[in-house]
ROMARMI-280066 format. One record per residue: residue in three letters; x, y, z of N, C-alpha, C, O in turn. Coordinates in steps of 0.02 Angstrom, whole numbers, plus 50000, padded with zeros to 5 digits. Layout:
REM residues N
alaXYZXYZXYZXYZ ...
***
This chain:
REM residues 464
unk489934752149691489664758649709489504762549646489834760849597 unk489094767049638488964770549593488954779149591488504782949608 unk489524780549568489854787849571489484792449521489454790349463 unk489204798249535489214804249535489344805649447489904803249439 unk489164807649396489284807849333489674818149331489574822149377 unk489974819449287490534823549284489894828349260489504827049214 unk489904835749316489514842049299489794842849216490334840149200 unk489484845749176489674849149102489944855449137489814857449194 unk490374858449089490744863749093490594870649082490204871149035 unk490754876349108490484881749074491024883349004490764885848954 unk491684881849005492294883948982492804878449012492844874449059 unk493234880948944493834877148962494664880249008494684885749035 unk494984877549008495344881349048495724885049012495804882448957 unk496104891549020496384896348972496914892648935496924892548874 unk497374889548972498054886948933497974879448920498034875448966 unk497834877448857497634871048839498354869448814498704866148852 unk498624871248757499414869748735499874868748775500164873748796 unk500014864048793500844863548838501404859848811501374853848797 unk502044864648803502664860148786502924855148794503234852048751 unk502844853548848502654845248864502254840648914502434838648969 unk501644839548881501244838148904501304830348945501574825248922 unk500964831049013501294825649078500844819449060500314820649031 unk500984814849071500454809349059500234805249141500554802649188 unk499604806549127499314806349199498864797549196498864793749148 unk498584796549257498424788949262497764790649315497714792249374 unk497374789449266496734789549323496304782649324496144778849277 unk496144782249399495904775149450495384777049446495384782849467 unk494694774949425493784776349442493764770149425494174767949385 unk493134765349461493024761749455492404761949410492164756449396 unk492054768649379491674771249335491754771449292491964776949277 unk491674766349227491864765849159491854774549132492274778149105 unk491124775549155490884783349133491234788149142491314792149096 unk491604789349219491764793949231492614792449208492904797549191 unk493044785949207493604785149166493554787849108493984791749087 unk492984785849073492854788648975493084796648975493554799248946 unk492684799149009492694805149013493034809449040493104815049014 unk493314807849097494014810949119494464811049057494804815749037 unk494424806349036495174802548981495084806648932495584809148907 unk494234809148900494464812148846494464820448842494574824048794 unk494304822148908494384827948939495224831948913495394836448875 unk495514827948953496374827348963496654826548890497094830348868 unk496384821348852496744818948789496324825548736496404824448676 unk496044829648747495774834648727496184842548730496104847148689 unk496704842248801497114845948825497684844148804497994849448807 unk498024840448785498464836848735498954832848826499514832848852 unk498264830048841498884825448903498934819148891498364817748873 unk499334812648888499184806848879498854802248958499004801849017 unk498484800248925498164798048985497964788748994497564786548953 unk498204784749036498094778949042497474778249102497474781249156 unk497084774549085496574771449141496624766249177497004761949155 unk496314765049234496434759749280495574759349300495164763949301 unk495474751749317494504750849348494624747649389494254742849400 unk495434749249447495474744849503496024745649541496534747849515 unk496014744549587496964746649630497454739349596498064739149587 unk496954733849583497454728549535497854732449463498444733049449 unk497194734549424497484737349356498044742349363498594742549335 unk497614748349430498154753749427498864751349466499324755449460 unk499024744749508499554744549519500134742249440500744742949435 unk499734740149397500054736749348500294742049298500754741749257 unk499814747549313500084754249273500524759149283500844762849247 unk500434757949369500894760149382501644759649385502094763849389 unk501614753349382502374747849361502534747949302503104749249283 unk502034746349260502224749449167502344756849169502474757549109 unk502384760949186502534766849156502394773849241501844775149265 unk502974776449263502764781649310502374785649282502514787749226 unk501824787549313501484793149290501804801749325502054802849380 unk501664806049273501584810349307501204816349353501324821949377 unk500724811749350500214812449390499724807049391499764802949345 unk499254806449437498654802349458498094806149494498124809549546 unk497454804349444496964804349490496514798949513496254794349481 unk496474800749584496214792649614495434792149659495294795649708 unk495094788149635494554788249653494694783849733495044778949746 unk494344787049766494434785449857494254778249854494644773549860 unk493484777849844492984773249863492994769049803492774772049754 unk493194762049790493324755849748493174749249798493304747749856 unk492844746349742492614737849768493134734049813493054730849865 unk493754735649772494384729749810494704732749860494694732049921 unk495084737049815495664742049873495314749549872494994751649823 unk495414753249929495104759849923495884764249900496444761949906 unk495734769249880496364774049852496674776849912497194779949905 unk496324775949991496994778150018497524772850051497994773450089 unk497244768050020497544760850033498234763249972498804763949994 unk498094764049913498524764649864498874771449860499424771649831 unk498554778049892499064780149942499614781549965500074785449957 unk499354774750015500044772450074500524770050027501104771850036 unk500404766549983500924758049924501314764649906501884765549928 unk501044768349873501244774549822501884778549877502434779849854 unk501734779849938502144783749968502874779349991502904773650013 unk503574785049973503934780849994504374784250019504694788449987 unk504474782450100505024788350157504524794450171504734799450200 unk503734793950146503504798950178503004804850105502544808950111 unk503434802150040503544806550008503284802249909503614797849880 unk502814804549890502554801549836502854803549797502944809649793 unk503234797449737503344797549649503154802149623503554805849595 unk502484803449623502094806749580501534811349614501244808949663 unk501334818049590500864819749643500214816549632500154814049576 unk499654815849677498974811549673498584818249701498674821749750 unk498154818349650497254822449652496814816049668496704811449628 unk496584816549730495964811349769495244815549748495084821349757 unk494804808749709494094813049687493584808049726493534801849724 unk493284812149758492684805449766491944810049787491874815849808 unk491484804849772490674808649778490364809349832489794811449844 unk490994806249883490724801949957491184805850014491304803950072 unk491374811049984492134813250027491944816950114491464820650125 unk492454814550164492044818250227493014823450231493584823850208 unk492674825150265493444830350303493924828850332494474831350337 unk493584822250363494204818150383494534815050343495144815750339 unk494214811450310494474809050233494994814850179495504814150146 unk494634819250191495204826450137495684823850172496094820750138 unk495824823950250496534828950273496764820350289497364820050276 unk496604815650305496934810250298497374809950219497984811050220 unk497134808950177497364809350103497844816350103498344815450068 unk497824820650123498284826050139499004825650160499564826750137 unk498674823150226499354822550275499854814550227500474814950222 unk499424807650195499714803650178500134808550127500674805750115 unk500064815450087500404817450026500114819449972500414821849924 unk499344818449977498994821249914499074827749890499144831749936 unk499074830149839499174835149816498454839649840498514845449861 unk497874836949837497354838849824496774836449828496804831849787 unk496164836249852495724834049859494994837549794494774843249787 unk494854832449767494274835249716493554831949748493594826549778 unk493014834749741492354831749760492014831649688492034835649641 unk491674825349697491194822149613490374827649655490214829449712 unk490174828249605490484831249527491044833949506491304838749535 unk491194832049470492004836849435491644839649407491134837149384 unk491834847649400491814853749339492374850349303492684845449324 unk492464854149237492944853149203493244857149189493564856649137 unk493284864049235493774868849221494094868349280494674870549281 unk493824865349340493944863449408494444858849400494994859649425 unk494274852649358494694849049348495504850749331496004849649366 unk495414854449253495854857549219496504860649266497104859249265 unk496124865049305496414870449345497054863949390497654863349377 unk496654860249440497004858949460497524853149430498064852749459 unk497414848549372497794845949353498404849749324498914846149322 unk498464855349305498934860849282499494862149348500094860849355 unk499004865049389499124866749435499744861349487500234863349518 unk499494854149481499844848649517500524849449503500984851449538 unk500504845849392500934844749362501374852049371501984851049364 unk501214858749384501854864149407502014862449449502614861149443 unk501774861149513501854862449579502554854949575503024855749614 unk502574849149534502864843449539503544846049507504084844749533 unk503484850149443504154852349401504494856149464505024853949487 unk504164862049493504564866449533504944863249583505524865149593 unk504624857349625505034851049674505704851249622506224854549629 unk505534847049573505944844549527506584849049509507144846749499 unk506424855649506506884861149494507354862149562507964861949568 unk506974863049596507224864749681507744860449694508294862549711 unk507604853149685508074848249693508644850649655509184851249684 unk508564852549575509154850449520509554856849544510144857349528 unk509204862149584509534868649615510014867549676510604868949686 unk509554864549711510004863449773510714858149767511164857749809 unk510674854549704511074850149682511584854949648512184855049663 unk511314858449604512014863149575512294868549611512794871949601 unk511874868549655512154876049710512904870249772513224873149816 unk512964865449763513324861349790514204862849760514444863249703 unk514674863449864515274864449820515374862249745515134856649739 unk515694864949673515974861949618516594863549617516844867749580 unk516914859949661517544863049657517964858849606518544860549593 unk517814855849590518214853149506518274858549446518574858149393 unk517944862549469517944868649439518284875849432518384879949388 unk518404874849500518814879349524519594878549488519824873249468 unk519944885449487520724886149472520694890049411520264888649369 unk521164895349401521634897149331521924894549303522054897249249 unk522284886849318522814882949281522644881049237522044880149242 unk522924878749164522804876849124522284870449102521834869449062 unk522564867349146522244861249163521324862749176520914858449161 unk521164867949199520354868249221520254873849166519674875449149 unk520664876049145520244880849088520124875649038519664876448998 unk520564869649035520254866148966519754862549010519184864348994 unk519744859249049519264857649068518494862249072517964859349059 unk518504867949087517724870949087517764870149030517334866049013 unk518214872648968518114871148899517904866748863517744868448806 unk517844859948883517844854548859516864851848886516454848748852 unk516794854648956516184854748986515664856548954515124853748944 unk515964863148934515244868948910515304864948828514754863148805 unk515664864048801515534861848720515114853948719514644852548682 unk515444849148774514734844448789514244845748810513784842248789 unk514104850048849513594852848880513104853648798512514852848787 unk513484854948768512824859548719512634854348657512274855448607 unk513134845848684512754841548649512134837948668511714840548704 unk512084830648640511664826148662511854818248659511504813148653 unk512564819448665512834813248659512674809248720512284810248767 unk513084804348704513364800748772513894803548794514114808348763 unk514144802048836514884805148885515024797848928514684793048945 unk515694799948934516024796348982516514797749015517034795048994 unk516584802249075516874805049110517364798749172517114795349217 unk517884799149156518434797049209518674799749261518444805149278 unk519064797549288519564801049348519594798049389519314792549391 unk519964800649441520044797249531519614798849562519214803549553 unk519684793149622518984794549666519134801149711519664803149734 unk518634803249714518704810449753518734816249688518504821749703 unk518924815749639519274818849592518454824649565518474830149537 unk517914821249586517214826049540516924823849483516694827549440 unk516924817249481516544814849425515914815849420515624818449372 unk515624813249478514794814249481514434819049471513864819749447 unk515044824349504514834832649530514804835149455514354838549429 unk515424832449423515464834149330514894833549290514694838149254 unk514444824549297514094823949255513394829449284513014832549247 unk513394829449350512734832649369512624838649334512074840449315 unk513344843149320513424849749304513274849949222512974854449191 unk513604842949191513384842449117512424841449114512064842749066 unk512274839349164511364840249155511254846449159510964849449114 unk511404848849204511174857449227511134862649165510714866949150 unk511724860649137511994864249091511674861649007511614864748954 unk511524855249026511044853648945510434855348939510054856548986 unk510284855548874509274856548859508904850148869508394848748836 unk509244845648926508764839948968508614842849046508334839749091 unk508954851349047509044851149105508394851149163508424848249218 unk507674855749134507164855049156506734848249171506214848249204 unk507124841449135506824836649138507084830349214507464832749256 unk506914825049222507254819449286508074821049282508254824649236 unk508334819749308509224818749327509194811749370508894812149424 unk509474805749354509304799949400509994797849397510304796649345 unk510204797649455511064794149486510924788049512510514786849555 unk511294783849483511464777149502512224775749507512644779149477 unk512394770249551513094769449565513034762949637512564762149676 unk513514760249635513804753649679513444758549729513194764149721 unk513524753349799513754749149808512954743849805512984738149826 unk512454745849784511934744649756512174740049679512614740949636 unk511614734749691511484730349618511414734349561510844736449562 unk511714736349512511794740649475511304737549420510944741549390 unk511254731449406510834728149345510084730649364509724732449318 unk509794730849443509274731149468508904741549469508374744449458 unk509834743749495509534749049475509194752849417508704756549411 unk509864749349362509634751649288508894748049271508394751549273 unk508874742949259508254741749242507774739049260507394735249230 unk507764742049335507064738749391507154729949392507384726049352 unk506874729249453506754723249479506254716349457505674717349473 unk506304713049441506074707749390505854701349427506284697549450 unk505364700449433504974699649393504194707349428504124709049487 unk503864709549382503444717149409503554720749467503104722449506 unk504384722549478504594725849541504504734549509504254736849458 unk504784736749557504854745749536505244745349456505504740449429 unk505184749949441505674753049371506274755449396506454756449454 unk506574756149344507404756849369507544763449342507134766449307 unk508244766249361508574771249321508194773549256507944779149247 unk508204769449221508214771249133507434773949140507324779949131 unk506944769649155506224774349158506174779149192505904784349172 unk506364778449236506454784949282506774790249236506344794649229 unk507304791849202507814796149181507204799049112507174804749089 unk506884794349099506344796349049506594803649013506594807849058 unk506714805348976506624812548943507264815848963507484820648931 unk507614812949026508014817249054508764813949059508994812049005 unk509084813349103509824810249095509774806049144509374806849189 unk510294799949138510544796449172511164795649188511524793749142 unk511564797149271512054795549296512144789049326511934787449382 unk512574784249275512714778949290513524778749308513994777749269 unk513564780149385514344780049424514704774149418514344769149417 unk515364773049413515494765749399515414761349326515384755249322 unk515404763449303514944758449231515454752349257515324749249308 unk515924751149226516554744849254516154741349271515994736549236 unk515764743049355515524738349378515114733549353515034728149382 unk514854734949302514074731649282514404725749228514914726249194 unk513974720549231514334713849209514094712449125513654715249091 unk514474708049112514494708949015513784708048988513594709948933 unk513334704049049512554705849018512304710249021511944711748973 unk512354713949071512084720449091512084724949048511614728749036 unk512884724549007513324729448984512894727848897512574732448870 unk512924723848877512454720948811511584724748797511304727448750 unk511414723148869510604723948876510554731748882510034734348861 unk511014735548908511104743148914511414745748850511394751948853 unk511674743848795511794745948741511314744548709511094749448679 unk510984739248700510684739448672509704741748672509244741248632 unk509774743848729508884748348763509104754148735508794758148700 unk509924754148765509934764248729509904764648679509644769648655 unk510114760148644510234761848540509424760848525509134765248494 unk509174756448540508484755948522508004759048542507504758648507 unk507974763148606507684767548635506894765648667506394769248667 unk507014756548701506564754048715506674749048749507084744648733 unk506224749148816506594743848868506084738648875505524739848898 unk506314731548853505914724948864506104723748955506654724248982 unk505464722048985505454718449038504824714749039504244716049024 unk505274707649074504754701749101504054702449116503934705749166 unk503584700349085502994699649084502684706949043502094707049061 unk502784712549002502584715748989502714720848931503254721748902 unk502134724048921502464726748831503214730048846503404731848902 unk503684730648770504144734148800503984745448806503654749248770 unk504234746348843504054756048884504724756148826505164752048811 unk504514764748795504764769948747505114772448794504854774248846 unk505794772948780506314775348810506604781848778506584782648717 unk506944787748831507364794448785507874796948842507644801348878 unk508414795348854508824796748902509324797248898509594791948881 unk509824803448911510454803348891510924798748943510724798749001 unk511364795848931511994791948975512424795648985512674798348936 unk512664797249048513224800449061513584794149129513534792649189 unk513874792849076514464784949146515134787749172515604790549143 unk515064786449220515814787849254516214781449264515914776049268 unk516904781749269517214777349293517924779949327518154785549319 unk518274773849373518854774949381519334770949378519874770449407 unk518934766349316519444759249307519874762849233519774768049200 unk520264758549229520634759649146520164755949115520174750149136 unk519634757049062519284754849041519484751048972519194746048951 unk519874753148950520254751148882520674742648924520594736748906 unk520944744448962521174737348983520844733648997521004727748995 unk520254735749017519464730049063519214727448992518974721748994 unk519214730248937519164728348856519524722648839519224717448823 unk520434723148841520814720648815520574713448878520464707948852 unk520534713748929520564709648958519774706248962519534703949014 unk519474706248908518774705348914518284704948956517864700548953 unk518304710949012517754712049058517384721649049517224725849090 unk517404721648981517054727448974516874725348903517304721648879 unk516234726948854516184726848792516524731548751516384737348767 unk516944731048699517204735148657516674739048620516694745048611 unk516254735548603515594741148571515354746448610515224751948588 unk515294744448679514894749748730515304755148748515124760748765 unk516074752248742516484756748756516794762948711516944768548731 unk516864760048636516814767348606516254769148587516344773948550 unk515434767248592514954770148601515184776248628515284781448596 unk515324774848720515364777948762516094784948741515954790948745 unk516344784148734517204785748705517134791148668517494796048675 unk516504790448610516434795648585516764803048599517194806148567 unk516394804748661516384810448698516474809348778516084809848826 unk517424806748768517784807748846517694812848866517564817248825 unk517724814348941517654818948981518554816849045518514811449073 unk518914819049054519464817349088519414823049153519504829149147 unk519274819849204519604826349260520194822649300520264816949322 unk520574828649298521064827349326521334826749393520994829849434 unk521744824249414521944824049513522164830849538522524835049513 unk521974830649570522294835949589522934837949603522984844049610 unk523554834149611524064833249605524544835749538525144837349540 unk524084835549479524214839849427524024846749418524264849649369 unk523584850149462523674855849464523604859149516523164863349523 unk524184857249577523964860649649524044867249641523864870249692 unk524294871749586524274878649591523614880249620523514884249666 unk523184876949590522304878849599522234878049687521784881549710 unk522584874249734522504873149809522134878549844521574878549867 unk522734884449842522354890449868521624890649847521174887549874 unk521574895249788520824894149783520184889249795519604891049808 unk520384883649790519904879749820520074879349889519674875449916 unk520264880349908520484881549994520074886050028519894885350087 unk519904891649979519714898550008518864897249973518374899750001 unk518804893649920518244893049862517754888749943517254891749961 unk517944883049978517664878250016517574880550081517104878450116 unk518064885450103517894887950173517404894150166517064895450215 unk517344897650113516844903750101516164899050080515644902250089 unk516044892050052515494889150050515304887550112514844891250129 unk515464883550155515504880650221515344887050270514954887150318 unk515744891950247515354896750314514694900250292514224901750328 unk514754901250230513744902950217513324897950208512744900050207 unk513384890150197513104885650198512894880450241512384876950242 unk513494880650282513584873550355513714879450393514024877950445 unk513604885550388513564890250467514534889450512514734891650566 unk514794886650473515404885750496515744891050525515544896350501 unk516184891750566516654900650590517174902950542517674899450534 unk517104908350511517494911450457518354911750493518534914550545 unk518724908050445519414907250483519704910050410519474909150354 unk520374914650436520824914350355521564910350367521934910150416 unk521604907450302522134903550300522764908050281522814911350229 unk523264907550333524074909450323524184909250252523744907650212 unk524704910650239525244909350171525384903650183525304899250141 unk525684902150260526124895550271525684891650264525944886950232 unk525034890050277524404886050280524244884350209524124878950182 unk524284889550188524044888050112524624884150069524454881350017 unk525154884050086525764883450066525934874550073526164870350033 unk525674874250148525854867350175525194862850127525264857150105 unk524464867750115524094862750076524214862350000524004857549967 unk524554867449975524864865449921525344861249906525544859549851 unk525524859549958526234854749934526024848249959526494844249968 unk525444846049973525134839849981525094837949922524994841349872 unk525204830249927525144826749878524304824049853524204821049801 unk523874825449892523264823949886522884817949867522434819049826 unk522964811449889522814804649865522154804649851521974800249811 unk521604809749879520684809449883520714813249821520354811549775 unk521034817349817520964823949767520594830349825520754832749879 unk519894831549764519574838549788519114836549851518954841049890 unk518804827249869518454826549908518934828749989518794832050039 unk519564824749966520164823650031520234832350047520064834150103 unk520474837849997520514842650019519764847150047519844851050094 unk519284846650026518654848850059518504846250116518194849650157 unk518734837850135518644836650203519134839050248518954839050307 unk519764841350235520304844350269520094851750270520504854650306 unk519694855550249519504862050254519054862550320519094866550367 unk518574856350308518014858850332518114855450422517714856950466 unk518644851350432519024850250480519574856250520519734856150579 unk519704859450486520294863650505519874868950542520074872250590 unk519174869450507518704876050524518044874950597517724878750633 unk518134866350587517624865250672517964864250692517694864250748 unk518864862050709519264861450769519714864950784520014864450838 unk519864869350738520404876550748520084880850791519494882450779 unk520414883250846520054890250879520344895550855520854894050825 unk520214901550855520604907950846520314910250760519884906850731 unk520594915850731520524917450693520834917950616520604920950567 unk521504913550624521784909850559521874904150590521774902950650 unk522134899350533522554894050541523234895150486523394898050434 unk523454891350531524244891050539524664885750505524384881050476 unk525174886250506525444881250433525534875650504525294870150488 unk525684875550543525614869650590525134863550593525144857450595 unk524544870550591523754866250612523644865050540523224860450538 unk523794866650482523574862950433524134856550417523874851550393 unk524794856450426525094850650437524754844550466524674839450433 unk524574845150525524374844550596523684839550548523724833550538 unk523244843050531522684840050498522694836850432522224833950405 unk523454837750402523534832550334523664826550359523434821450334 unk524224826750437524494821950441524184816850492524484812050517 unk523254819750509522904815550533522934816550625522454814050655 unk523484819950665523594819050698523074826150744523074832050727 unk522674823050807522384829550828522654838050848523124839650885 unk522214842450811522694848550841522854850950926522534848950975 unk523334854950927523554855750995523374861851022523234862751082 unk523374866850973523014873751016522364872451018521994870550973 unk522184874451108521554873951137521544868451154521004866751177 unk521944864551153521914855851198521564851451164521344852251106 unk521494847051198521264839451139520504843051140520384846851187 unk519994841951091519574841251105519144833751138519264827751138 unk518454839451171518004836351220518114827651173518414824451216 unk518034823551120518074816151084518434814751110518264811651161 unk518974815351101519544811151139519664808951192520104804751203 unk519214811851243519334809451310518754804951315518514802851368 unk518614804051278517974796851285518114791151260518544791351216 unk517804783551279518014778251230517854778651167517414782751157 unk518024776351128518144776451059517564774251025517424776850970 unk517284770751045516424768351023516074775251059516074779551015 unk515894777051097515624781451137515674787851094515194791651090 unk516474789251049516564796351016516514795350953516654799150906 unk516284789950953516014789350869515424788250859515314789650800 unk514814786050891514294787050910514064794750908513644797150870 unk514554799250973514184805250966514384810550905514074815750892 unk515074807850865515294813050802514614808650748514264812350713 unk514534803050747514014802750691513454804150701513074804450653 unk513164805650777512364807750791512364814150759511954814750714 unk512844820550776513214825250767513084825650704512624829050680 unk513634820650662513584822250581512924822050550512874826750510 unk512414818450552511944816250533511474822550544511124825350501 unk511554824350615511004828950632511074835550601510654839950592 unk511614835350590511954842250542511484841150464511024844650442 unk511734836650443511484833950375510674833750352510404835950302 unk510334828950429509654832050419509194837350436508584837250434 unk509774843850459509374849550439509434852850405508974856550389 unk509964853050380510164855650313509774855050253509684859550211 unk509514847850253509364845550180508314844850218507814842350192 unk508384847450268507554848350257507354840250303506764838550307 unk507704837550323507704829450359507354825350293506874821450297 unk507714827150231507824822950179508304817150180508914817350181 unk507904811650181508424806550213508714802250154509234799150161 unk508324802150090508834802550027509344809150016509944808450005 unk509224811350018509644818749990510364817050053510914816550026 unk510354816350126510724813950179510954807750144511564807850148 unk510784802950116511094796350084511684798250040512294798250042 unk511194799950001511804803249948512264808149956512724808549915 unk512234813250015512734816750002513294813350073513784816350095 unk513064807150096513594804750161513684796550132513954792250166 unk513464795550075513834791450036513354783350073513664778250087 unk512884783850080512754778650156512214774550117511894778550084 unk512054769850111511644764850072510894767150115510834766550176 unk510394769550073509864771750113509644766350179509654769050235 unk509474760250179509394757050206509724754850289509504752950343 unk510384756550253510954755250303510894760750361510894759950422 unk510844767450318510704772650352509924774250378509744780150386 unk509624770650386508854771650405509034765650475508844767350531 unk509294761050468509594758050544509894761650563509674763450617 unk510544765450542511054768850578510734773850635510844773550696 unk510284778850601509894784250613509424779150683509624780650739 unk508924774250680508694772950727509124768950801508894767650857 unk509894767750771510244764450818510374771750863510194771950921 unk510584775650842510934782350890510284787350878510354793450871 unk509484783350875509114788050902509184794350886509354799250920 unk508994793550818509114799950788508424801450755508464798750700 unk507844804350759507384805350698507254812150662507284817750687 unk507124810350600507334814250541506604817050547506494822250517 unk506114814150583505374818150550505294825050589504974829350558 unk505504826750648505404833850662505904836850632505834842350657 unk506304837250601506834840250571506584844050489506844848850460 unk506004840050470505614842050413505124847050418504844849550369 unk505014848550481504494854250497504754859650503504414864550516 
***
C-alpha cells in the first residue's frame, strides 16, 4: 500500500526538553514516513526504534518495552489491529498505542479504541499534531503509573505502626535507606511486612516516579527475572528498567539463577538467547525468610550475592517482640477497613485489646489484620469484647447473634459462597483489576482467572 507522506509543520510543539525522555517504537510499512517520524521524535530528544512489519515490530517489541508505539493500521502481513489484540493483556496494554493510518473509517477509530488505543491519528500527520499527542500519551501512561504506586502506598503499613522502640528504629533505619541507592535486603517472618517494607523503600526513593516490579514464588522465579527463553516476554529486570525491583523470596532462586542475577546487576546488562544484550538500571530490593547465612554455609545460596546483598540489611521484626504496639495497630486496621472496605465502625474494650495483646502472634501483622477485619464482619453490636476477641484468636465461631447464616450449610457450599463474596469484594474495590485482586489475595493469576470463572464470577462489569 502506499501511505500518505507527513503534512510539513507550521511549528513545533512548545515543550521540546524532557527529563526523561520515553522511547517510543513506530510500525509504518513506509520507509518515508518511518524516516521521518524517527527524526521528528529524535529531534524532541525521544529515542526511537523502527519496525517495516508486525514481524520486525514483534521482535522489538521483545527486545526492549517501549514506552510508547505508533502503529500504522494498514500493513502487507499483519494489520496493527491484529498487533493490537497480541499487545493487549487481561484487557489492558504494556504500553500506550497511537493508531495512524491514511485509510482510517470510524469504525476502525473506535474498534482500536475500545481494543485500548490511546488514540487515533489520520495521515497526514501535522507535526505539532503529532508532538501534542505523543506528549500527551507518554503523561497520560506516567499518571496510570503513579495511581497504581498510590493506591499501593495508601495500603494498610502497619509494620509501621507503634511507639516501641523496636519501630522507631525501624522507621529510622527505612528513611536513611530510603535516601540511598543501594541494594537492600530485607528479612523477617511471613506475615511480618516485608514486601509492604520494600514497596515503601520505592515510594520513598528518587526511583520513585519510575516502574516498581514485584516478583516472588510461587511462580518460576528464573522466568520471572529474566523472561522466557527462547523470544518469550521480558522479565522483572527489563521491566524494573530505571525503577526498582522486588524480588520476594530470593532463597528461592537456584545457584544459576543466583550467578546470572549478580552478575546482569553488577554489569548493568542483560544477555538473552538469540539477541543483542538490553542496557539495564534497576535497583534490587530481595526479601527473604530463610536464614540466609546458613543457606551459604550450607551451599545453597552464593556468598558473593549475599554480602552484595548484606550490605544494607533491612530486619523487621515479629510481632511478638513488640506487642506493646497491638493496640495501635488494632485501632490503626479497623479505622483503615472502615474508610476503605466500608466495614461497621466497632470499638475495641480494654479487655479486647488486652486479650490481643497477649497473643502470641505466629502470622505477625498479616495474622493480626486478618483477626481485625474478622472481628468487624461477624461481631454485632457496637464494641467487641474480650470474649469475642478470644473467641476469634482461638478460631472458634462467635456466639453473640448465633452462628452465622455459613455454618448452616455444607462445607463446600460455604466456601464457595465466602470466596464468591471475597473476590467480589476485591473486584470492586480495585476497579475489577484482576492483577491488582492477584496480588493482594495472594492467588497465582491464572489459578485465579479459573477460580473466578468456576463460581461465576466476572470481573468485566465491575470495571465500569
Amino acid at each position: 500500500m502506499t501511505a500518505a507522506p507527513l503534512e510539513q509543520p507550521g511549528g513545533r510543539a512548545a515543550d521540546a526538553a524532557r527529563a526523561q525522555p520515553g522511547y517510543i517504537l513506530v510500525v509504518d510499512d513506509e520507509p518515508d514516513i518511518r524516516r521521518l517520524v524517527q527524526e521528528i521524535l529524535e529531534d524532541e530528544h525521544y529515542q526511537v526504534a523502527t519496525a517495516e512489519n508486525a514481524a520486525a515490530a514483534r521482535a522489538a517489541f521483545q527486545q526492549r518495552r517501549p514506552d510508547l508505539i505508533l502503529l500504522d493500521i494498514w500493513m502487507p502481513d499483519t494489520d496493527g489491529i491484529t498487533l493490537l489484540k497480541e499487545w493487549s493483556r487481561d484487557g489492558m496494554l504494556e504500553a500506550p498505542v497511537v493508531m495512524m493510518s491514511g485509510h482510517g473509517t470510524v469504525e476502525t477509530a473506535v474498534e482500536a479504541t475500545r481494543l485500548g488505543a490511546y488514540d487515533f491519528i489520520e495521515k497526514p500527520v501535522s507535526m505539532g499534531k503529532l508532538l501534542v499527542t505523543v506528549e500527551r500519551a507518554l503523561e497520560n501512561a506516567h499518571l496510570k503509573r503513579e495511581n497504581l504506586h498510590l493506591r499501593r502506598a495508601a495500603e494498610p503499613a502497619g509494620f509501621l505502626i507503634g511507639k516501641s522502640p523496636a519501630m522507631q528504629q525501624l522507621r529510622d533505619h527505612i528513611e536513611r535507606i530510603a535516601r540511598t541507592d543501594t541494594w537492600v535486603l530485607i528479612s523477617g517472618e511471613p506475615g511480618s511486612g516485608r514486601s509492604a517494607a520494600a514497596r515503601h523503600l520505592h515510594h520513598r526513593s528518587a526511583r520513585r516516579h519510575r516502574p516498581c516490579v514485584e516478583i516472588g514464588p510461587p511462580q518460576d522465579l528464573t522466568a520471572q527475572l529474566f523472561g522466557a527463553e527462547p523470544g518469550g516476554d521480558p522479565g522483572g529486570l527489563e521491566q524494573a528498567h530505571g525503577g526498582t525491583l522486588i524480588l520476594n523470596e530470593i532463597g528461592a532462586l537456584d545457584l544459576a539463577a543466583q550467578a546470572r542475577l549478580l552478575k546482569t546487576l553488577e554489569e548493568k546488562r542483560l544477555a538473552r538467547a538469540g539477541r543483542a544484550p538490553v542496557e539495564l538500571d534497576a535497583r534490587l530490593i530481595a526479601t527473604t525468610g530463610q536464614d540466609l547465612q546458613r543457606a551459604c554455609a550450607d551451599g545453597r545460596f552464593r556468598e558473593d550475592l549475599f554480602y552484595r546483598l548484606n550490605v544494607v540489611p533491612l530486619r523487621i521484626p515479629p510481632l511478638r517482640e513488640h506487642r506493646e504496639d497491638v493496640p495501635a495497630l488494632t485501632n490503626f486496621y479497623r479505622d483503615w477497613m472502615v474508610d476503605n472496605e466500608q466495614l461497621p465502625y466497632r470499638r475495641f474494650t480494654t479487655g479486647a485489646l488486652n486479650a490481643l495483646r497477649n497473643h502470641s502472634w505466629p502470622g505477625n501483622t498479616r495474622e493480626l489484620r486478618n483477626a481485625v477485619q474478622r472481628l468487624l464482619i461477624l461481631n454485632p453490636g457496637e464494641e467487641i469484647t474480650e470474649v469475642e476477641a478470644e473467641q476469634a484468636l482461638s478460631g472458634r465461631p462467635p456466639v453473640a447473634g448465633g452462628l452465622d447464616p455459613l455454618f448452616d450449610k455444607p462445607l463446600r457450599e460455604a466456601r464457595d459462597q465466602f470466596e464468591r463474596a471475597y473476590l467480589e469484594h476485591h473486584l470492586a474495590r480495585t476497579g475489577g483489576n484482576v492483577a491488582e485482586v492477584a496480588r493482594l489475595s495472594e492467588i497465582e493469576r491464572t489459578h485465579l482467572y479459573r477460580k473466578l470463572k468456576q463460581l461465576g464470577v466476572n470481573p468485566k462489569p465491575l470495571k465500569e
